[in-house]
KEVEX-502916 format. One record per residue (C-alpha): x, z, y. Coordinates in Angstrom, 1 decimal. Each point is the difference from the previous one (the first is absolute). Last residue first. Example, Ala and Ser with C-alpha at 12.3 -4.5 7.8 and 13.67 -1.06 7.14 Angstrom:
// KEVEX-502916
<X: 13.7, Z: 7.1, Y: -1.1>
<X: -1.4, Z: 0.7, Y: -3.4>
//
This chain:
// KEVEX-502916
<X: 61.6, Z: -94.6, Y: 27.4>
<X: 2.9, Z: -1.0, Y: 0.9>
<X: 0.5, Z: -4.0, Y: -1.0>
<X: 2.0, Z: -1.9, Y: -2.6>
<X: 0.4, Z: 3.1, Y: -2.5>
<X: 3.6, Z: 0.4, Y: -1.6>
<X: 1.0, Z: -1.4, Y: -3.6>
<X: 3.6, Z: 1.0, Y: -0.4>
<X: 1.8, Z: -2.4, Y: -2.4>
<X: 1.4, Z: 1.8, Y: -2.5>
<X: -2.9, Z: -1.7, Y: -2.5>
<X: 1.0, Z: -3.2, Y: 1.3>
<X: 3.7, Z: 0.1, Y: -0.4>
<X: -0.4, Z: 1.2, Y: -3.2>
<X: -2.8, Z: -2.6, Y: -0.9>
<X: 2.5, Z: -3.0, Y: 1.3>
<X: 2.8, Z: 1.2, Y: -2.2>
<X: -2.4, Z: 0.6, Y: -3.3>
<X: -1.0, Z: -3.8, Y: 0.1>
<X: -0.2, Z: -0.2, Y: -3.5>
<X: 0.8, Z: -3.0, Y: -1.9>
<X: 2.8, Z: 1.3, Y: -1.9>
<X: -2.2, Z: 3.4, Y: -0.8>
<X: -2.4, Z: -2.0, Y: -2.0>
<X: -3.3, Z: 0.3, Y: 1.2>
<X: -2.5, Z: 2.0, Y: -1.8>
<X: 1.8, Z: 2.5, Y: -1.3>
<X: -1.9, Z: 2.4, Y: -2.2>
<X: 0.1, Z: -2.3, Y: -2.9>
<X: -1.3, Z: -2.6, Y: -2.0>
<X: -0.9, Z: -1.6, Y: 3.0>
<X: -4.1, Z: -0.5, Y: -0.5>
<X: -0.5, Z: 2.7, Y: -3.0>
<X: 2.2, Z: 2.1, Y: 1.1>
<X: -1.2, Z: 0.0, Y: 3.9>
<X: -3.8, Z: 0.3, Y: -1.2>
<X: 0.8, Z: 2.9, Y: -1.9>
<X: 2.2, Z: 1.0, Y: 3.0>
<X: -2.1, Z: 0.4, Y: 2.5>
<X: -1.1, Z: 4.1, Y: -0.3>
<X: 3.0, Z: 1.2, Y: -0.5>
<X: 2.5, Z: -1.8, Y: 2.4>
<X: -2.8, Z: 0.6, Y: 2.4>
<X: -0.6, Z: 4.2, Y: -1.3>
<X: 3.8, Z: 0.3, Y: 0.1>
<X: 0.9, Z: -1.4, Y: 3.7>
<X: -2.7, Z: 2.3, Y: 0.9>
<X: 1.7, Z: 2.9, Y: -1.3>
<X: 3.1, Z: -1.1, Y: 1.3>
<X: 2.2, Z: -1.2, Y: -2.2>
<X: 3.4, Z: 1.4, Y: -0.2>
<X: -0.8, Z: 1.7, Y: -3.9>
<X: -0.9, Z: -3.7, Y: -0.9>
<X: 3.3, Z: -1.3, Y: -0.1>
<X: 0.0, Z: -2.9, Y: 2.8>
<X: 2.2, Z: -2.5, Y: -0.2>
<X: 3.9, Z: 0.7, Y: -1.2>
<X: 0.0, Z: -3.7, Y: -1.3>
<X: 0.8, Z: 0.6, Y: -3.8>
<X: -0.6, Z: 3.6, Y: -0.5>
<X: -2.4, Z: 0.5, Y: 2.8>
<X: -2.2, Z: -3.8, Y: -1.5>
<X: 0.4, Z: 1.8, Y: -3.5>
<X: -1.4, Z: 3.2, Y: 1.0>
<X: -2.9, Z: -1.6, Y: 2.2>
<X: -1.1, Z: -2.1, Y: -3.3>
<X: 0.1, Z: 3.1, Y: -2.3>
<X: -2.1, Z: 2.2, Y: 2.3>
<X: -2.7, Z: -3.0, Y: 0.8>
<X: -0.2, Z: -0.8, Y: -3.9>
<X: -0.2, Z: 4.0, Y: -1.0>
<X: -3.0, Z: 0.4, Y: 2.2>
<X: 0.7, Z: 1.8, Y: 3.2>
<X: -1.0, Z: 3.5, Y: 0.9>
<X: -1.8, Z: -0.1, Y: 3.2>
<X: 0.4, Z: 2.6, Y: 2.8>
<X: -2.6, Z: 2.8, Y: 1.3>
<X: 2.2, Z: 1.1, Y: 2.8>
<X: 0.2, Z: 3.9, Y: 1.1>
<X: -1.4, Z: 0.7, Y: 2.9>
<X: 1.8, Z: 1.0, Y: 3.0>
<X: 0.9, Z: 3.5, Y: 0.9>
<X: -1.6, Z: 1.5, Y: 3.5>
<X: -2.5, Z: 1.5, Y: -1.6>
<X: 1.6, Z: 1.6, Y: -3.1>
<X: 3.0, Z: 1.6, Y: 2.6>
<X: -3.1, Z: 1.9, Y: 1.8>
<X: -1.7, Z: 1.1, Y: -3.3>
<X: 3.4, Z: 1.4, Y: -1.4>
<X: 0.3, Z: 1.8, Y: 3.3>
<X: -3.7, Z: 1.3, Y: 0.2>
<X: 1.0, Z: 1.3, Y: -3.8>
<X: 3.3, Z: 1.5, Y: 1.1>
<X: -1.4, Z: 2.1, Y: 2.7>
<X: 2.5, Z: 1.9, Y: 2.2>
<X: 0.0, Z: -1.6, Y: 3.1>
<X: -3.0, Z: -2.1, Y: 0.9>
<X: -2.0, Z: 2.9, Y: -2.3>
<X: 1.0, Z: 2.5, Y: 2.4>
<X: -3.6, Z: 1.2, Y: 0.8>
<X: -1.2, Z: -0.8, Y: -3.3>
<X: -0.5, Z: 3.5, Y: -1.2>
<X: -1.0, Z: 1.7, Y: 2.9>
<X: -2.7, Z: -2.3, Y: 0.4>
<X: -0.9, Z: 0.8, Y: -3.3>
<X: -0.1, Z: 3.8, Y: 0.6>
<X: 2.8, Z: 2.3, Y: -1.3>
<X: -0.4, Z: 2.4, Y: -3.0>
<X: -1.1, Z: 3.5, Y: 0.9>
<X: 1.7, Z: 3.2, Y: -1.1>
<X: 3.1, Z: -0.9, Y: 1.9>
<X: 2.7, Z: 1.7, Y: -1.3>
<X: 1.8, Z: 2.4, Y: 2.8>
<X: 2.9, Z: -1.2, Y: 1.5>
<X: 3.9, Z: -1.1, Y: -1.5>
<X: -1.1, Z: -3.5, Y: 0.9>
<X: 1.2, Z: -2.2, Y: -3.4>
<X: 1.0, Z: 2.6, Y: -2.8>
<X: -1.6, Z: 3.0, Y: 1.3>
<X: -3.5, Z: -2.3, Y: 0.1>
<X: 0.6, Z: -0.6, Y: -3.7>
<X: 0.4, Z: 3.2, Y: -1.6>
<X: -2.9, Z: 1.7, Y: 2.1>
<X: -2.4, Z: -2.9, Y: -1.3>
<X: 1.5, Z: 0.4, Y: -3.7>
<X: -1.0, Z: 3.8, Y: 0.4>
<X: -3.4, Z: -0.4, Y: 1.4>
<X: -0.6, Z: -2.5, Y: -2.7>
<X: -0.5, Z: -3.7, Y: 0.5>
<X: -2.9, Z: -2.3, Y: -1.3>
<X: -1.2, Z: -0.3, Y: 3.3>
<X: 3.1, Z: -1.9, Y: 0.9>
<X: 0.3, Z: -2.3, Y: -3.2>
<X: -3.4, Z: -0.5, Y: 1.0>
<X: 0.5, Z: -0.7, Y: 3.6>
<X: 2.9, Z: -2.4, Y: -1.3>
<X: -2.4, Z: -2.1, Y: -2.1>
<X: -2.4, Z: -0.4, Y: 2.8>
<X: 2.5, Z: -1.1, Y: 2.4>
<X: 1.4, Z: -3.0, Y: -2.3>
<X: -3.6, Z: -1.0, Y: -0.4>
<X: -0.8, Z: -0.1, Y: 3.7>
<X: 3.5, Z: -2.1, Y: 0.4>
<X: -1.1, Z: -2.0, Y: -2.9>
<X: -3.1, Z: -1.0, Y: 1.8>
<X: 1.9, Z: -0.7, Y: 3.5>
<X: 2.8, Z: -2.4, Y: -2.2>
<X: -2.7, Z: -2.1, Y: -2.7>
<X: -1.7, Z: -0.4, Y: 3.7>
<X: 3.1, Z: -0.7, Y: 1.5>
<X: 0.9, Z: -2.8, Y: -2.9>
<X: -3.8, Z: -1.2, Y: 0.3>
<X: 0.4, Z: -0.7, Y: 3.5>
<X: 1.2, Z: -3.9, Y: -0.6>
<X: -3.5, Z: -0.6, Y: -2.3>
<X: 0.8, Z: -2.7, Y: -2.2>
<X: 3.6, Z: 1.3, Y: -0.6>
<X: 2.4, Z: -2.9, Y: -0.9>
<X: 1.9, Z: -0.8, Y: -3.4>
<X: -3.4, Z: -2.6, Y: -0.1>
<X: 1.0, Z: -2.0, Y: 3.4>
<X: 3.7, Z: 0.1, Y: -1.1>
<X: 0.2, Z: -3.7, Y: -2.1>
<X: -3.5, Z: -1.3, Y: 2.1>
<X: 2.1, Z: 0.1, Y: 3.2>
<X: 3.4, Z: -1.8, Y: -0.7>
<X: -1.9, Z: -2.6, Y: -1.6>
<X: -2.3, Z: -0.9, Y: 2.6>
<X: 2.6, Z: -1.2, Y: 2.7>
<X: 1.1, Z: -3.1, Y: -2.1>
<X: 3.2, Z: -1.2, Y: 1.1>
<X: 1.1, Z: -3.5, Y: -0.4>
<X: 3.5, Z: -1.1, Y: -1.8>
<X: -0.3, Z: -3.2, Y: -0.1>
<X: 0.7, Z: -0.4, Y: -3.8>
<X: 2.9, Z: -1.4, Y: -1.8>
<X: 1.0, Z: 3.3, Y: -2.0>
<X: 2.7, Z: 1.9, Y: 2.9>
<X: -3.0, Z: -1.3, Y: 2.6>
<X: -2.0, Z: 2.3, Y: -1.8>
<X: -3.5, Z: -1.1, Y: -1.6>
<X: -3.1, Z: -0.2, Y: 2.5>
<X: -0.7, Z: -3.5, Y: 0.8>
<X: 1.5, Z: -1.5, Y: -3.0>
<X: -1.6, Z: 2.4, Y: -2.2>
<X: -3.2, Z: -1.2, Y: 1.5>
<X: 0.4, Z: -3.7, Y: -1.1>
<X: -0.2, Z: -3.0, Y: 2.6>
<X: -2.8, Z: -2.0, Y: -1.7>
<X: 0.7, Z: -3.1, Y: 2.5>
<X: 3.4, Z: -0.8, Y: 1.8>
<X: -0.7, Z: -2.3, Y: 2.8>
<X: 3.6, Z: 1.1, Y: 1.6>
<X: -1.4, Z: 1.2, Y: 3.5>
<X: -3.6, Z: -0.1, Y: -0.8>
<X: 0.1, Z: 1.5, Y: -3.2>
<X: 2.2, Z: 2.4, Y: 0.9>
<X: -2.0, Z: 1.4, Y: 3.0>
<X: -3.0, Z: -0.1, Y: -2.6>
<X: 1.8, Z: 2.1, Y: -2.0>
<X: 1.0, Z: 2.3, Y: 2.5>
<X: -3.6, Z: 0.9, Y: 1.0>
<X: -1.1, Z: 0.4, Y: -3.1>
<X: 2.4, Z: 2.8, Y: -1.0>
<X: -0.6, Z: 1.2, Y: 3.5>
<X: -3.9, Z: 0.4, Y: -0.8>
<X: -2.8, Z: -1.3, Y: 1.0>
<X: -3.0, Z: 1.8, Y: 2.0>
<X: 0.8, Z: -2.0, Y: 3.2>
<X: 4.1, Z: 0.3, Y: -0.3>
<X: 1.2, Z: 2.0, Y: 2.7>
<X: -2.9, Z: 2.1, Y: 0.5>
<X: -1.2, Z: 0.5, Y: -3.8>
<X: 3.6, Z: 1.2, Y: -0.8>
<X: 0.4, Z: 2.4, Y: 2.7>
<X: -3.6, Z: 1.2, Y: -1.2>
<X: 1.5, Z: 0.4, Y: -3.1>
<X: 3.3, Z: 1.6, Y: 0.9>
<X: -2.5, Z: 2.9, Y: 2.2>
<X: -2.1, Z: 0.6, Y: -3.0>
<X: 3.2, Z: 0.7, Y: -2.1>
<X: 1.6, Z: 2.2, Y: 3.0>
<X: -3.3, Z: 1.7, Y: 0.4>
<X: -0.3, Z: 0.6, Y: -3.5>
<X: 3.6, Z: 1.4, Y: -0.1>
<X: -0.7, Z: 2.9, Y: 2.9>
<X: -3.4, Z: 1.0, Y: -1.9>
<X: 2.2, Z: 0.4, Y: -3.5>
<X: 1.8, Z: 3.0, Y: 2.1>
<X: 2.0, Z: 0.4, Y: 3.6>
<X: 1.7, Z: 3.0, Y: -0.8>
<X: 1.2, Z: -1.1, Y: -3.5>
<X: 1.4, Z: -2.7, Y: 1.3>
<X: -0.5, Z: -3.9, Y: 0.7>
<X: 2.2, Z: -1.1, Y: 3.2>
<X: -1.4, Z: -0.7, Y: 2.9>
<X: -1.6, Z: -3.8, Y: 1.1>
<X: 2.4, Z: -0.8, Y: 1.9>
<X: 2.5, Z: -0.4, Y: -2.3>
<X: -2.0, Z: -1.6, Y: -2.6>
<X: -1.1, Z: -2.5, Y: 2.8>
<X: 3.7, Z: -0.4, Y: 0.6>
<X: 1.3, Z: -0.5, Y: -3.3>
<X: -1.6, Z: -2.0, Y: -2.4>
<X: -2.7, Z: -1.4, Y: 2.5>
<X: 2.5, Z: -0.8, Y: 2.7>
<X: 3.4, Z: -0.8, Y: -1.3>
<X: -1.7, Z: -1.2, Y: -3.6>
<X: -2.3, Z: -2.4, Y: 2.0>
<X: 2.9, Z: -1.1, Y: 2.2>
<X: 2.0, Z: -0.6, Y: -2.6>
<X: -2.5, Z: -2.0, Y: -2.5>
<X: -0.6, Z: -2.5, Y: 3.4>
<X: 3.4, Z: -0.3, Y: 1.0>
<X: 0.8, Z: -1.5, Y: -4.1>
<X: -3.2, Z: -1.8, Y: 0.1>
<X: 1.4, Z: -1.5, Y: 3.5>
<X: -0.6, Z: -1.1, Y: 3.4>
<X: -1.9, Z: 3.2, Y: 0.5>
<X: -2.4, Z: -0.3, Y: 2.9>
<X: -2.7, Z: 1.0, Y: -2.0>
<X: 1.6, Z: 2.7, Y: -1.3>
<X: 0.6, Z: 1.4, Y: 3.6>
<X: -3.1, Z: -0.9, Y: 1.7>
<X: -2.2, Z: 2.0, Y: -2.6>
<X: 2.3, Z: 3.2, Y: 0.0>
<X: -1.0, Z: -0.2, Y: 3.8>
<X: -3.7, Z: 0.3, Y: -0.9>
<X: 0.9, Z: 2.4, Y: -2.8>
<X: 1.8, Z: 2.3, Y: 2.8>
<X: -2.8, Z: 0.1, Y: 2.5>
<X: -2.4, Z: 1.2, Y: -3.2>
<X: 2.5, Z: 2.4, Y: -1.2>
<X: 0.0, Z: 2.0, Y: 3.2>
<X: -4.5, Z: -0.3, Y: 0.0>
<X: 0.2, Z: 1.1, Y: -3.6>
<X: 1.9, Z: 3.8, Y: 0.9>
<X: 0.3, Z: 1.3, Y: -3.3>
<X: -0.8, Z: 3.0, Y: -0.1>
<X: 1.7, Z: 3.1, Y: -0.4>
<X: -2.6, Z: 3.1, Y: -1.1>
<X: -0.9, Z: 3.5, Y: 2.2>
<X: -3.6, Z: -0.9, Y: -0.4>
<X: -1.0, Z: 0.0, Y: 3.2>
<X: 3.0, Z: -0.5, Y: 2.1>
<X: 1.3, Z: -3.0, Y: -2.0>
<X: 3.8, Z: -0.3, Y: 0.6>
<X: 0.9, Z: -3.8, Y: 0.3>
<X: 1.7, Z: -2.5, Y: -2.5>
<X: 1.7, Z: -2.8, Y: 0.9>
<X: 3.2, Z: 1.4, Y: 1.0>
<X: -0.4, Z: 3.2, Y: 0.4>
<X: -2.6, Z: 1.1, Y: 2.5>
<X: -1.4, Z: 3.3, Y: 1.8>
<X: -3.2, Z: -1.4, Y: 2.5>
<X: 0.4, Z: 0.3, Y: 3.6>
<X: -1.4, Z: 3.3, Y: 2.3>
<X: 3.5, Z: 2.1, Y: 0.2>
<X: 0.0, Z: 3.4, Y: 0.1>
<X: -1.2, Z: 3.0, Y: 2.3>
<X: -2.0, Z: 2.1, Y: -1.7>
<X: -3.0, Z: 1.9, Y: 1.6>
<X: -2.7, Z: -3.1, Y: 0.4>
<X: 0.8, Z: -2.6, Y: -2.7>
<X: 1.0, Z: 2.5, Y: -2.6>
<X: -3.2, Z: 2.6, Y: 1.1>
<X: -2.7, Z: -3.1, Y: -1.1>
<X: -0.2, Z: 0.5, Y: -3.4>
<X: -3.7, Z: -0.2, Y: -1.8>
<X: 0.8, Z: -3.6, Y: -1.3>
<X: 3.5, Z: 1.4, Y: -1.3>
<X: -2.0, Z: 2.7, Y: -1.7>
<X: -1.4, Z: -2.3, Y: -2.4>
<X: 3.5, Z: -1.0, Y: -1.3>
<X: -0.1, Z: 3.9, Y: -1.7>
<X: 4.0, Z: 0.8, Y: 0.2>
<X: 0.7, Z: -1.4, Y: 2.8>
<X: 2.5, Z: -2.6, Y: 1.8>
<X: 0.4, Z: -0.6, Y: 3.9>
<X: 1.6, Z: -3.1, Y: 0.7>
<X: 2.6, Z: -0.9, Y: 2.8>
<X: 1.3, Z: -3.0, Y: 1.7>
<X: 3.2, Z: -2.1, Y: 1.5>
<X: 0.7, Z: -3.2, Y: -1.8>
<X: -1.9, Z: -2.6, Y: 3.1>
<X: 1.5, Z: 2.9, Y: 2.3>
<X: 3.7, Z: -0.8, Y: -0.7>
<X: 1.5, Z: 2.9, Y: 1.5>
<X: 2.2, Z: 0.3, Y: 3.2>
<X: 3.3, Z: 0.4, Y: 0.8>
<X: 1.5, Z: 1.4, Y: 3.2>
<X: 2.2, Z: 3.2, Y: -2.2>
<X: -1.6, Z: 3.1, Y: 2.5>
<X: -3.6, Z: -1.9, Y: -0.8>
<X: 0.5, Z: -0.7, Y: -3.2>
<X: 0.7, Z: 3.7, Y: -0.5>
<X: -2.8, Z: 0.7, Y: 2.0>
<X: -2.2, Z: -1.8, Y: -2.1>
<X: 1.8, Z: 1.4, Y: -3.5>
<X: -0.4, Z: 2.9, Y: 1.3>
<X: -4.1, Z: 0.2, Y: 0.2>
<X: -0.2, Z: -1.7, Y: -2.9>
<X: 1.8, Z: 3.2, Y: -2.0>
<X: -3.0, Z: 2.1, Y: 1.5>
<X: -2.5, Z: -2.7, Y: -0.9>
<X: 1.3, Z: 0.3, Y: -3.9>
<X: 0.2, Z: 3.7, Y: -0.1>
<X: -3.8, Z: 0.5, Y: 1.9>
<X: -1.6, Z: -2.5, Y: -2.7>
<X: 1.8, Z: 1.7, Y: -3.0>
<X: 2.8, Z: -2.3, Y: -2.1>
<X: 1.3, Z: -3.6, Y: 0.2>
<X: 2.3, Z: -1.6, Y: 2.2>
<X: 1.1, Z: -4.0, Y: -0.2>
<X: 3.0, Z: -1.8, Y: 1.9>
<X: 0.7, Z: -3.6, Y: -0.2>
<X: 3.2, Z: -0.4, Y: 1.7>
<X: 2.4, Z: 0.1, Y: -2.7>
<X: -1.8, Z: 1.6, Y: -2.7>
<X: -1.9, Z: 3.1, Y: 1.5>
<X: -1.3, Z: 3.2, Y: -1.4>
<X: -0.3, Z: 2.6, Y: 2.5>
<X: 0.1, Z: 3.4, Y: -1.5>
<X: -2.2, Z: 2.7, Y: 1.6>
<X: 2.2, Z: 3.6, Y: -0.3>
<X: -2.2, Z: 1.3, Y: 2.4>
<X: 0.0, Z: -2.8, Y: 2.5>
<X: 2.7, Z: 0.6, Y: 2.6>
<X: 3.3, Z: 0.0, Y: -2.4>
<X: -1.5, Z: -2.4, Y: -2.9>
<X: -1.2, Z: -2.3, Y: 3.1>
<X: 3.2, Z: 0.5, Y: 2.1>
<X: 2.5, Z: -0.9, Y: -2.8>
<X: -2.0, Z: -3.5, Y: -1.4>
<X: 0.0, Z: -0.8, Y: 4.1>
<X: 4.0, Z: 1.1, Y: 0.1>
<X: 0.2, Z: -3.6, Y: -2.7>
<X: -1.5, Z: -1.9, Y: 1.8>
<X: 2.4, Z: -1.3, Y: 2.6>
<X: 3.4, Z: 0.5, Y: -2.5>
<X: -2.2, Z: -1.4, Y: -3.0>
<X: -0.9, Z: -3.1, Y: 1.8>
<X: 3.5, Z: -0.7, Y: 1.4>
<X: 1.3, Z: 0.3, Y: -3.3>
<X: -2.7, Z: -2.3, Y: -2.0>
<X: 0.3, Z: -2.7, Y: 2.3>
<X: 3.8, Z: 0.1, Y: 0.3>
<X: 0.2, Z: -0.1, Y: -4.0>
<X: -2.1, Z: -3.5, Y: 0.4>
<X: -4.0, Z: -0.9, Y: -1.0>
<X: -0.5, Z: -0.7, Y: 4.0>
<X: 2.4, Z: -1.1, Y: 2.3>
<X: 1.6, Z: 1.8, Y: 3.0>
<X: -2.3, Z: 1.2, Y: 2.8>
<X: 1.0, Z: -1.8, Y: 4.2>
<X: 0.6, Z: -3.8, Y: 1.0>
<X: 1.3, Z: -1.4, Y: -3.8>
<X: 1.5, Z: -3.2, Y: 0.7>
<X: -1.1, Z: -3.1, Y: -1.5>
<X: 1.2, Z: -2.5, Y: -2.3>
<X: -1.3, Z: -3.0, Y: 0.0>
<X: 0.4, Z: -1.6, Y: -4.0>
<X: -3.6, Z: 0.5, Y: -0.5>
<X: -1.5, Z: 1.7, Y: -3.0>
<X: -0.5, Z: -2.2, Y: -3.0>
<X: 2.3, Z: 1.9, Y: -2.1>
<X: -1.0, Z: 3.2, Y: 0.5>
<X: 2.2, Z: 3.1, Y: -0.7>
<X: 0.7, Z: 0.4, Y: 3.6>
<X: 2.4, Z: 1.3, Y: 2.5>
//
């Protein structure tokens, strides 16, 4: 079976495995791997093994995590399967990244994989403890980016396979921005888009790049950037700009990603100071009072030590848990507020066409609608730019469901 179009008409039979991306897939895989998640939390002191379908990950103390790799070889061993060893590393994080240089008992008393940790495109500095982008991946994939839009027979297959790949799988693969990752994480995506864009197009930009693909194909001169950009639904060809996702969260995000554990470990200290006073501040009889109310033993006359303190913090402390749900939040979105011409021409094209109300926009469908249509007014005396009669809204839609898939493995 297949969802492809172009694929052959032979049909061929299936000699062992069943097919990817099906309900089959998904409940074999769980009934084979699924007693490895049990043996790892059983056999690894309470280690949990986080895995999505077959990419598994473990994270905790050195001797934890090579204790839990030690069953998952033999269990791979007992099921005959074996482990991808291009995916397959290890990183040792610290607290001071200078100590990482000084390090040398991970490599020589732990037993765990050599490679590098990845996600996608992005790869687990040992160092600094950061995900980077990994340049020399997107590289390989620019180059065959390249060959695909050139080979486009279309502007229609040329706009879809930029938005399929830039707009979505570069983003993708690139992570997505949180609180965890910081402002650094977004630079890096920004930095990466414009070298992506200095690559394909030798220091030009898409926008000019189209344009001249119109011009030669139809001879049409002074193409204007609304048309490039501007919603299919609105006459334009629909393309995605991969800056303007970025810049509209890179301010909501933390410069420095540590500073929410720092704000955390400081008022931690803080927290602990205030109880040892209330502590100190405590008569005889109110000590007394309170320790037959909780242990039933004798008051302590000391209050406990800091380390004391935080010992069950993972457990019982709502600030680290506060902290922990604020890092893996998203940011929130700095949108636009349109001008009172924009908001009144969207209304009346929903109420009369059902197109676009501008609550459904995304926010950078928002900032292009936004920021083009001065020029669009005054040149079309309207928001639409082609009239709906004309548009080819079939052909898009088929286009844009189209899946776009890369013409060599890379």
């Amino acid at each position: 079976m297949s969802d492809d179009t172009d694929a052959p008409d032979e049909v061929r039979i299936r000699k062992r495995g069943v097919q990817m991306a099906t309900g089959f897939e998904q409940l074999f895989g769980e009934i084979v791997l699924f007693p490895l998640d049990f043996a790892i939390n059983h056999n690894a002191d309470g280690l949990l093994l986080y895995r999505l379908h077959d990419d598994m990950w473990l994270c905790g103390a050195p001797g934890k995590v090579s204790k839990a790799w030690q069953i998952m070889k033999k269990y791979m061993d007992i099921m005959g399967l074996e482990f991808n060893e291009s995916k397959t590393g290890a990183v040792h994080l610290f607290d001071d990244p200078a100590a990482h240089l000084h390090d040398t008992s991970f490599s020589t008393t732990i037993d765990l994989p050599d490679g590098d940790v990845r996600v996608g495109f992005l790869e687990l500095d040992a160092t600094s403890g950061d995900w980077l982008i990994d340049q020399n991946q997107v590289d390989r994939h620019v180059r065959q980016l390249k060959k695909q839009l050139g080979a486009c027979p279309s502007i229609f297959s040329w706009v879809q396979t930029w938005n399929s790949c830039i707009g979505r799988f570069f983003n993708m693969t690139f992570g997505q921005p949180a609180n965890c990752f910081g402002r650094p994480h977004v630079d890096s995506i920004l930095a990466t888009h414009r070298k992506i864009h200095k690559d394909l197009f030798s220091g030009k930009s898409a926008t000019d790049h189209l344009k001249k693909l119109i011009l030669t194909k139809f001879g049409v001169e002074n193409v204007p950037d609304a048309f490039i950009f501007f919603p299919e639904e609105l006459g334009g060809l629909g393309l995605r700009n991969p800056f303007i996702s970025l810049f509209v969260i890179r301010e909501q995000l933390h410069e420095n990603p540590m500073r929410p554990m720092m704000d955390f470990f400081e008022a931690e200290k803080e927290q602990y100071r205030q109880k040892a006073e209330i502590f100190t501040a405590l008569t005889p009889q109110d000590r007394k009072r309170r320790a037959s109310s909780t242990h039933g033993g004798a008051p302590n006359q000391e209050f406990m030590t800091f380390q004391d303190f935080i010992k069950y913090r993972e457990k019982d402390s709502t600030l680290l848990r506060e902290t922990y749900q604020e890092l893996l939040s998203l940011p929130s979105i700095n949108d636009i507020t349109p001008s009172e011409e924009v908001w009144n021409a969207l209304n009346t094209l929903h109420l009369s066409h059902n197109r676009l109300p501008w609550y459904q926009l995304n926010s950078e469908r928002k900032w292009i609608i936004q920021h083009y249509s001065e020029g669009v007014f005054e040149e079309f005396g309207g928001l639409v730019i082609v009239d709906k009669a004309l548009l080819p809204l079939g052909v898009m839609t088929m286009l844009r469901n189209k899946k776009v898939t890369w013409q060599a493995v890379l």
